[in-house]
Structure formats: structure tokens, C-alpha cells
C-alpha positions as CSV (number, residue, x, y, z in Angstrom):
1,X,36.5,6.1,1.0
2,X,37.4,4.5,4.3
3,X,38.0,0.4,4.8
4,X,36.7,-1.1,7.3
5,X,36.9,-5.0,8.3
6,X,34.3,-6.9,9.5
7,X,35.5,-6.9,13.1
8,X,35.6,-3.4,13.3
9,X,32.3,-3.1,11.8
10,X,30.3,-5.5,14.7
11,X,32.0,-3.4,17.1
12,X,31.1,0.1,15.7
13,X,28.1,-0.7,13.3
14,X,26.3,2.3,14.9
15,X,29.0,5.4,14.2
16,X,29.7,3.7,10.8
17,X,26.2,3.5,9.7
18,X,25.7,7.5,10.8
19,X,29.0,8.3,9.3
20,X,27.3,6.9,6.1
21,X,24.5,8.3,6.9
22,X,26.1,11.8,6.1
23,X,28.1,11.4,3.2
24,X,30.9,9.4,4.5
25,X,31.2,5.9,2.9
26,X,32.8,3.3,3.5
27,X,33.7,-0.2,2.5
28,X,33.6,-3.7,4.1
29,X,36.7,-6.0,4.0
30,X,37.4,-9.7,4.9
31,X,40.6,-10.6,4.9
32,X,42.2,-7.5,3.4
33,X,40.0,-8.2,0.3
34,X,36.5,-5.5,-0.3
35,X,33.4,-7.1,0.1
36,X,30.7,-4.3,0.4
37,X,30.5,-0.5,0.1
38,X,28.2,1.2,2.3
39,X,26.9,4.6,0.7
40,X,23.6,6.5,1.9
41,X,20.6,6.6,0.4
42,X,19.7,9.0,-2.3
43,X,16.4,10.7,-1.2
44,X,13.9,10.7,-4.1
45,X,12.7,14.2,-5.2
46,X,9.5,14.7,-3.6
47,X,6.4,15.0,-6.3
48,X,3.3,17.7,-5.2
49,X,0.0,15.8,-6.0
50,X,-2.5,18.3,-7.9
51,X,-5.7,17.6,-7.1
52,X,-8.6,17.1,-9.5
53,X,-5.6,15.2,-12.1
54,X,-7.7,12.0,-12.7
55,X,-10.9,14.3,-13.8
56,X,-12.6,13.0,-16.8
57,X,-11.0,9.5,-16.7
58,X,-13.4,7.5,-14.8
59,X,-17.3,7.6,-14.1
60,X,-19.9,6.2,-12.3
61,X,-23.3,5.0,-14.1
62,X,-26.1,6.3,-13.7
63,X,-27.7,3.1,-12.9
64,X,-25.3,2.2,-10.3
65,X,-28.0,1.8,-7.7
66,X,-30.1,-1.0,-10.5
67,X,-27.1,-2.5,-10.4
68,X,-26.7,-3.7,-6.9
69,X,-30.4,-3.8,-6.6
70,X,-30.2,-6.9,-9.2
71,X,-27.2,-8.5,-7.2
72,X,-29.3,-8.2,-3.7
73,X,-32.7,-9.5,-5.5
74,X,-30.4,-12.3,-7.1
75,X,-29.0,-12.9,-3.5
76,X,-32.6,-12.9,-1.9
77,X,-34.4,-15.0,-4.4
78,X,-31.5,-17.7,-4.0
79,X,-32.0,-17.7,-0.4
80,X,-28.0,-16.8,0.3
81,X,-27.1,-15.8,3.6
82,X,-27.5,-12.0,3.9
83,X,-24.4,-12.7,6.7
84,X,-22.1,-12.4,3.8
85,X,-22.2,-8.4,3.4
86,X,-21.1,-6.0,5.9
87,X,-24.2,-4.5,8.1
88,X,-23.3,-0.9,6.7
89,X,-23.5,-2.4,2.9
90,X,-27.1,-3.5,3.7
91,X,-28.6,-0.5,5.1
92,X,-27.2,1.1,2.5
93,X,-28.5,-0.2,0.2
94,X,-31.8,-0.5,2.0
95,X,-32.0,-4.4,2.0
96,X,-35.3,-4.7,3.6
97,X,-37.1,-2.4,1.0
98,X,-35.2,-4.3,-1.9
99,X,-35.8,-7.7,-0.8
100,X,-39.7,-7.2,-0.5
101,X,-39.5,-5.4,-3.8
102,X,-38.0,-8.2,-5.5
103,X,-39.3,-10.2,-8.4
């Protein structure tokens, strides 16, 4: 493995760093003395992704949709500001129909 001082590594950072790049380290001195090796990167082995691998560890309930009802009838009868969901959240969950349908 090669030495290199700092000088000499402003001036040619570019080759040095593609020289590293493919397999060819090299070590930074000041003043004759080694202050940093330069190696290249290990690539990490690439993992396939199966699909379907979470299956069975999470569900949704049933009563999902009772569930935001409540929260939108709780917003409504406290007069919050509907401004505070997103438009899309609203329509789907049919805001108008809930609201008059509220206790």
C-alpha cells in the first residue's frame, strides 16, 4: 500500500480516490508520520425481497370503518375544524353522511 502526503493528495484527490476506488489503497501522511488509510468500500451482498413475507403478522379489524366514524362524530360534535384532515381523508370517509348521522 502506497503513501501518500497531504500535498500530494489536494493536488491528485481525484486519481487517488479512483485508484482506491478499484482496489488500490493508499495511506495519508503528514510529516512522514500515517494519518489515514483510504480503502474502498465493501459492497453489501444484495438481499431478494419475497413477497407475501409479512403474511399473517398483522390485520386490519373488521370494524375499522366504526372506528374513524367515532373519531369524525367526536370531531363534529366538538365543533373542531374539519380543516385539520386532508380533503381526500374526508371524502373518504364520507364526512357529510357521518356528520349528519352523528349522535
Amino acid at each position: 500500500m502506497k503513501t501518500v502526503n497531504i500535498h500530494e493528495t489536494k493536488t491528485h484527490l481525484s486519481r487517488l480516490v479512483e485508484e482506491a476506488a478499484n482496489g488500490e489503497g493508499f495511506v495519508i501522511a503528514k510529516a512522514g508520520k500515517p494519518m489515514v488509510k483510504v480503502v474502498p468500500l465493501e459492497e453489501a451482498p444484495k438481499t431478494k425481497r419475497r413477497i407475501g413475507m409479512l403474511d399473517g403478522q398483522f390485520f386490519i379489524p373488521e370494524d375499522m370503518d366504526r372506528i374513524w366514524r367515532s373519531k369524525i362524530c367526536f370531531t363534529v360534535s366538538r365543533n373542531e375544524d374539519p380543516a385539520r384532515y386532508s380533503p381526500s381523508d374526508l371524502a373518504y370517509w364520507g364526512i357529510g353522511a357521518i356528520a349528519s348521522g352523528c349522535p
